[in-house]
C-alpha positions as CSV (number, residue, x, y, z in Angstrom):
1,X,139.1,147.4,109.1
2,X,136.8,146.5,106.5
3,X,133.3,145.6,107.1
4,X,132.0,142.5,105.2
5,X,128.3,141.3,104.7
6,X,128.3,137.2,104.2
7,X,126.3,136.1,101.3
8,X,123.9,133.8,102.9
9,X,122.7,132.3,99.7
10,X,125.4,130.2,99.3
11,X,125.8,126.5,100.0
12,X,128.6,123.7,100.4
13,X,128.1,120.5,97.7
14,X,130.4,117.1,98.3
15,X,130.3,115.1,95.1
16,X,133.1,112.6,94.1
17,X,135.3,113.7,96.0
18,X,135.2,117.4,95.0
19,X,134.5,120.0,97.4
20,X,132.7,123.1,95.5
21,X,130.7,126.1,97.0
22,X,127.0,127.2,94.8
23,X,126.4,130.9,94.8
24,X,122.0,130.5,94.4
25,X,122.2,133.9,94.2
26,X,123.8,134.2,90.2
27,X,124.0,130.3,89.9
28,X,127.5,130.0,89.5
29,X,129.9,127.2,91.4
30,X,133.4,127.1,92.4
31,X,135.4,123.9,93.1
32,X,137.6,124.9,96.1
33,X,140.9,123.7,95.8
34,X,142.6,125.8,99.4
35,X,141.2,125.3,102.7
36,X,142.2,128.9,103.4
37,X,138.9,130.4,101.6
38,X,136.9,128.1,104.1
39,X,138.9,129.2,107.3
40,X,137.9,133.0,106.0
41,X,134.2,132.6,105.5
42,X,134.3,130.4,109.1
43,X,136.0,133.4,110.7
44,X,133.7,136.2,109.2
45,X,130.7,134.1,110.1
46,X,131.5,133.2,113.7
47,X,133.8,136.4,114.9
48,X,132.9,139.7,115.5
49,X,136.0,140.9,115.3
50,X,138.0,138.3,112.5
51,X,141.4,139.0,112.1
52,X,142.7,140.7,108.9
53,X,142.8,139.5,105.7
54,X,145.8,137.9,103.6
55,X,146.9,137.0,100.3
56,X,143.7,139.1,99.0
57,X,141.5,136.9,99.7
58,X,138.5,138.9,100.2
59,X,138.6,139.9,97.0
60,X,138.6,136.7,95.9
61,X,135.4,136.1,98.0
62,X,134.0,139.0,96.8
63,X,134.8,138.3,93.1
64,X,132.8,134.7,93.8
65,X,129.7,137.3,95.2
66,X,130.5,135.1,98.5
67,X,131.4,138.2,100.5
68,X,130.3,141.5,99.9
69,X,131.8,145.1,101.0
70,X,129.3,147.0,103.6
71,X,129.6,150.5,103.3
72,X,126.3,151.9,104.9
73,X,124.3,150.8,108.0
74,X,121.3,149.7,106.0
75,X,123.9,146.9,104.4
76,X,123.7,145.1,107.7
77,X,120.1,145.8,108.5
78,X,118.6,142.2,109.2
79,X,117.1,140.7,105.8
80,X,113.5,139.4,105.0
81,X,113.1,136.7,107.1
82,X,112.4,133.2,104.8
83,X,109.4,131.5,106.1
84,X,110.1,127.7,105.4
85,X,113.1,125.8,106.2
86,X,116.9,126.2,104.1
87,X,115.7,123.1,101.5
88,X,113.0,125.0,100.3
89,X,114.6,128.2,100.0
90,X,117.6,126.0,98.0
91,X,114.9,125.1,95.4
92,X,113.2,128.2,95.0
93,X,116.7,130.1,94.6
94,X,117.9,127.0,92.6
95,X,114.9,126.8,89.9
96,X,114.9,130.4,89.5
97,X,115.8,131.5,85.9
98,X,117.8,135.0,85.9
99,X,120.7,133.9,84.6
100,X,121.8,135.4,80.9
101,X,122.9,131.9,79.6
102,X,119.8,131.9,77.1
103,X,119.9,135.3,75.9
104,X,120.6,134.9,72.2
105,X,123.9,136.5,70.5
106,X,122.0,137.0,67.3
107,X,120.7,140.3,67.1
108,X,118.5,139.7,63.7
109,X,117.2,136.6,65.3
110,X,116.5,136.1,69.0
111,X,115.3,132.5,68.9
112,X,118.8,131.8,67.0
113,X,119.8,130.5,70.4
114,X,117.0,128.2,70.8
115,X,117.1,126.5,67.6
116,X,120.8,126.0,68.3
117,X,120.3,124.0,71.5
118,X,117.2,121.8,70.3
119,X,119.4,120.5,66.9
120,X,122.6,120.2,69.8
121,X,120.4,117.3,71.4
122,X,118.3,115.9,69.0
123,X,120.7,112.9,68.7
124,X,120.2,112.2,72.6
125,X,116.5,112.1,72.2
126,X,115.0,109.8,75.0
127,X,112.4,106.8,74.6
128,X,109.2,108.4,74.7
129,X,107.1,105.6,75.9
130,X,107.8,103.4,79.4
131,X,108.1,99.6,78.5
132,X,107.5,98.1,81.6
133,X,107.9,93.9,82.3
134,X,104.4,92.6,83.2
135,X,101.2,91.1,81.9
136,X,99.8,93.3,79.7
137,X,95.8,93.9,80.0
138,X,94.2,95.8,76.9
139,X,91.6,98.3,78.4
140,X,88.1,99.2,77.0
141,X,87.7,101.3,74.2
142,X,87.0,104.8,75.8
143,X,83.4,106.4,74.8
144,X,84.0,109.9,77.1
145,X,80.4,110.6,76.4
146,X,79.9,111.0,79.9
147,X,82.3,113.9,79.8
148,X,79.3,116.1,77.6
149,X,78.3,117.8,80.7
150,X,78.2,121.3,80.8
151,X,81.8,122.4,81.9
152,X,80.0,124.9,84.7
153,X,78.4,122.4,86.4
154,X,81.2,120.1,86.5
155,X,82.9,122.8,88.2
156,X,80.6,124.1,90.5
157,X,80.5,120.2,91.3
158,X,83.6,119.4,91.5
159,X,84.1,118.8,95.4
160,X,87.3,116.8,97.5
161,X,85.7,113.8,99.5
162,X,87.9,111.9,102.1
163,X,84.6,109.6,103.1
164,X,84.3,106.5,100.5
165,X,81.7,104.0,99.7
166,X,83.8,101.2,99.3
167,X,82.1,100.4,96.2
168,X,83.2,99.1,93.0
169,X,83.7,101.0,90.2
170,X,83.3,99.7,86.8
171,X,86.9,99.3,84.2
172,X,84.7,101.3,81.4
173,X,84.8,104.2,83.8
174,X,88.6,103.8,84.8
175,X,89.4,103.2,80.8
176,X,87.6,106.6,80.5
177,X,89.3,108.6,82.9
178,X,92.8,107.2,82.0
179,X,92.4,108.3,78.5
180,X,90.9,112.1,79.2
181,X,93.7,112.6,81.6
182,X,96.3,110.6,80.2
183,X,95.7,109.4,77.1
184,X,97.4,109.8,74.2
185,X,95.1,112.3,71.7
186,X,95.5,111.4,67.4
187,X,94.4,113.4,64.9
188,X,95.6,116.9,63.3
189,X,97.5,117.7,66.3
190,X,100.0,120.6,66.0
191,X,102.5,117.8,66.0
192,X,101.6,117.1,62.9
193,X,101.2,120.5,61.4
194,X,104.9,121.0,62.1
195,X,106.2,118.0,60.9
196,X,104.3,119.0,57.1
197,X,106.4,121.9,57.6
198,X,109.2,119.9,58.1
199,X,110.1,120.2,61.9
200,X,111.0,117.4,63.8
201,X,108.7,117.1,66.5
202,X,108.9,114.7,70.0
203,X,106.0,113.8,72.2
204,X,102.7,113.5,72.0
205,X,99.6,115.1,72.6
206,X,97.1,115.0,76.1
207,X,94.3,116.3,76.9
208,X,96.7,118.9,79.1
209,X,99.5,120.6,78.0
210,X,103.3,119.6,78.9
211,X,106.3,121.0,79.3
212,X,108.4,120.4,75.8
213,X,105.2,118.3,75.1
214,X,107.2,115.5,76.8
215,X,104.8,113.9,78.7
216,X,107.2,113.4,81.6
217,X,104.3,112.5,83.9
218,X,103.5,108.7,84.4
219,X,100.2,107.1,85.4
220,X,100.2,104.4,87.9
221,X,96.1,103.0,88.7
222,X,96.1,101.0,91.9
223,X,93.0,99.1,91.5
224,X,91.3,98.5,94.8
225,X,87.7,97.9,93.9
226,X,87.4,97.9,90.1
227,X,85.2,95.9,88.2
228,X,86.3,93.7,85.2
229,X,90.1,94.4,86.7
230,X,92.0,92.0,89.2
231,X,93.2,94.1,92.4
232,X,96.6,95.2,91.9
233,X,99.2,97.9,90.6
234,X,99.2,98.7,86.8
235,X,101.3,101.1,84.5
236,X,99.1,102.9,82.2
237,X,100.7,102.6,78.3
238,X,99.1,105.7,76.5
239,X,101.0,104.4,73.2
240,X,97.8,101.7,73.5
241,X,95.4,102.4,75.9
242,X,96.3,99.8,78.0
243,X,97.6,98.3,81.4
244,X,101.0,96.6,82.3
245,X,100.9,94.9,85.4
246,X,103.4,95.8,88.0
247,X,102.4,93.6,91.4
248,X,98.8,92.3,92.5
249,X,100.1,92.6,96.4
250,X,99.3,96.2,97.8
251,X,101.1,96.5,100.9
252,X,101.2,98.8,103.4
253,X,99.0,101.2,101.2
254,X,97.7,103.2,104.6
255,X,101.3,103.5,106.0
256,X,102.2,104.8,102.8
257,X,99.8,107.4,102.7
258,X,100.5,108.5,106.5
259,X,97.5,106.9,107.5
260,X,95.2,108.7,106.0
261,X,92.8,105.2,106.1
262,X,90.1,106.8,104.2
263,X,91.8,106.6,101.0
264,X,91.8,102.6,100.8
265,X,87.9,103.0,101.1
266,X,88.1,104.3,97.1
267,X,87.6,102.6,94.2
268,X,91.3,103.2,92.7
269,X,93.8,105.3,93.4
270,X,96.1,106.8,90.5
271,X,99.4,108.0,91.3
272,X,101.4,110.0,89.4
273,X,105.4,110.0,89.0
274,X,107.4,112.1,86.7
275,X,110.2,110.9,84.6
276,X,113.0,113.5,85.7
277,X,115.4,111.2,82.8
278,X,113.1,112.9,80.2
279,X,113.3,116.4,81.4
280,X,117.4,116.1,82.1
281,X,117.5,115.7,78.3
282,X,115.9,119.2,76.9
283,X,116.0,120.7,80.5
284,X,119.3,120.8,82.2
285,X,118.6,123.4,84.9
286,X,117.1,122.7,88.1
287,X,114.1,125.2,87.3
288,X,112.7,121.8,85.0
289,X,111.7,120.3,88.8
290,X,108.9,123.1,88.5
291,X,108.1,122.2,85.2
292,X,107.0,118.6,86.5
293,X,105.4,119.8,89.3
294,X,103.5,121.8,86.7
295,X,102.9,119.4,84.7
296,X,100.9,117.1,87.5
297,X,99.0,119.8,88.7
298,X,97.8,120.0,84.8
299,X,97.1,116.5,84.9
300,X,95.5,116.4,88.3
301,X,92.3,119.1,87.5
302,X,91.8,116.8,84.1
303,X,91.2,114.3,86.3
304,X,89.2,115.9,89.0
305,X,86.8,117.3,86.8
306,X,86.8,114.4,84.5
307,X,85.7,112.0,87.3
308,X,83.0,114.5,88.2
309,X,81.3,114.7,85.2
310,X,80.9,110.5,85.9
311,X,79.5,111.7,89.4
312,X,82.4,110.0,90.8
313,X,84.5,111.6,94.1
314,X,87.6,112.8,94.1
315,X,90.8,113.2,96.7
316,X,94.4,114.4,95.8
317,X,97.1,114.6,98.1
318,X,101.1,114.8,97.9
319,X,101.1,113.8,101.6
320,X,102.9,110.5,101.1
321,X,106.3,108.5,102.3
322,X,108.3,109.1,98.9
323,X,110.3,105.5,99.2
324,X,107.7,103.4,100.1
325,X,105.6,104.8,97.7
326,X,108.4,104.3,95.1
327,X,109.0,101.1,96.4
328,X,105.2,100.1,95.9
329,X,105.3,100.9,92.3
330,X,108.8,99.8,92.1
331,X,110.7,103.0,90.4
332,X,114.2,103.7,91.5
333,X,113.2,107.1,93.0
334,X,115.8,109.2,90.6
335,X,115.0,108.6,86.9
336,X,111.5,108.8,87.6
337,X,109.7,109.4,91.2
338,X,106.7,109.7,92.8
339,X,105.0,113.1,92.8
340,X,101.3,112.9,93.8
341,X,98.4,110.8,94.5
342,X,94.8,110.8,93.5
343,X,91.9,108.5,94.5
344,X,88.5,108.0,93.2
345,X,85.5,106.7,93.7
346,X,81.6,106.6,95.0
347,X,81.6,108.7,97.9
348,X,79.4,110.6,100.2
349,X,81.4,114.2,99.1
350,X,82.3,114.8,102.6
351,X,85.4,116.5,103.0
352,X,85.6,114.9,106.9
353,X,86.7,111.3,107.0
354,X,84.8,108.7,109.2
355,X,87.8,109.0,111.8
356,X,88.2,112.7,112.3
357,X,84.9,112.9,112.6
358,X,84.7,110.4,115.9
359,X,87.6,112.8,116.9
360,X,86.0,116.0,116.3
């Protein structure tokens, strides 16, 4: 009898009411319509010795790269071992791109492709800017001399502190830092340098570079201990330089965080969601969930060394409770989600908070 090797990059997906199996391995998906194909892969899985095959359907599981023929030792030779858990081995195998869907057909032309797909969804193009409900408070005009440093130094000072002063931070400095790392940047961008050329252009320009200059990443300042600024949770509008306000009550900010009690000691907190709606639009494939990871860890050095050259501390972490966190700044958790946090402040740049350190 023929010896088959189960593709164990494969996975089962439910969705209204359709039952479809996901090759990760060449991206491709099958609705399946016949029980029989599932009784098969059960059998070959679970039996040493399944029964024989009918109706071909191996081949049909072999066609669908579910099943494939072994015809030496080796092919049953025990594969790499994966060191994290299946749901992270389902995103690295689902946001890789090596599929030949974007390879161009144009042999003169290779970016013929390209061009094709950006004018195929320019009509769907989605609101750049968030409008969100709330009282809106206009921030400082931002100076950024402070950010004249010497760019060595700011590195070499750059350090993460989980001990806090507890001290207020003035709004000029927090206007500052919102508008190095978030801000949105005028002038001669390239933006504009393609539109004289006639190219329609979408986005805007930061101080860090996005993917499809979309600026999927949303800034959300959680003013603790800020001077000139109520206590509360604002959305920052780069279209303005300015603050919507989302709720003054901050509750359960330490639960939130996983207890990690040091963080409430800051100044302000920023956290950081990205608008998935925005990369859906130019980035249908799963590999854009990279992209916004990308994207925030752009946005998160900006800020780092930006709030060092004010001689500020700094503390990042992506250890968080994603819904209550969502809930807190009240997003919906699909169109746009939480992603990571930041926290600033006067500190003592101690990377030992007051706690462990009465453990330790």
């Amino acid at each position: 009898m023929k010896k088959y090797k189960i593709n164990e990059d494969v996975i089962f997906t439910i969705k209204k009411g359709v039952f479809a199996l996901w090759n990760l391995t060449n991206g491709e998906q099958y609705q399946i319509y016949d029980h029989k194909y599932l009784d098969r892969i059960y059998e070959l899985t679970t039996f040493s010795e399944p029964r024989a095959a009918v109706d071909n359907i191996d081949e049909d599981l072999i066609d669908a790269g579910i099943l494939e023929l072994a015809t030496t030792k080796t092919d049953f030779e025990k594969p790499q071992q994966w060191g994290w858990d299946e749901i992270a081995k389902i995103f690295h195998l689902g946001t890789k791109h090596n599929f030949p869907c974007d390879i161009s057909k144009d042999s003169e032309n290779p970016e013929a492709a390209y061009v094709d797909f950006c004018e195929s969804i320019a009509a769907n193009m989605p609101s750049i800017h968030i409008e969100r409900d709330g009282a809106i408070t206009n921030l400082p005009n931002p100076s950024l001399l402070q950010l004249e440093a010497s760019l060595l130094n700011t590195l070499k000072n750059r350090k993460t502190s989980r001990h806090f002063k507890n001290i207020e931070t003035d709004v000029h400095i927090v206007s500052d830092l919102l508008f190095a790392t978030f801000g949105k940047f005028h002038g001669d961008t390239h933006e504009d340098a393609l539109a004289r050329r006639g190219i329609k252009t979408i986005g805007y320009r930061r101080s860090s570079p996005s993917a499809g200059c979309l600026q999927a990443t949303e800034a959300y300042l959680i003013a603790l201990n800020v001077k000139g600024l109520q206590k509360g949770i604002y959305h920052y509008r780069p279209q303005d330089h300015s603050l919507s306000l989302v709720k003054h009550d901050i509750v359960d900010l330490s639960k939130t965080l996983c207890h990690q009690t040091f963080a409430t000691e800051a100044s302000f907190l920023i956290v950081m969601t990205s608008r998935f709606d925005k990369l859906w639009w130019k980035y249908p494939h799963s590999r854009a969930y990279r992209s916004a990871l990308l994207d925030v860890g752009h946005l998160s050095q900006t800020f780092n060394l930006s709030a060092t050259a004010y001689k500020l501390d700094t503390w990042l972490s992506g250890y968080f409770i994603d819904d209550m966190l969502n809930k807190l700044l009240e997003v919906d958790g699909i169109n746009e989600h939480s992603i990571f946090v930041m926290a600033s402040g006067a500190g003592y740049s101690d990377p030992i908070s007051p706690n462990m350190q009465k453990l330790i």
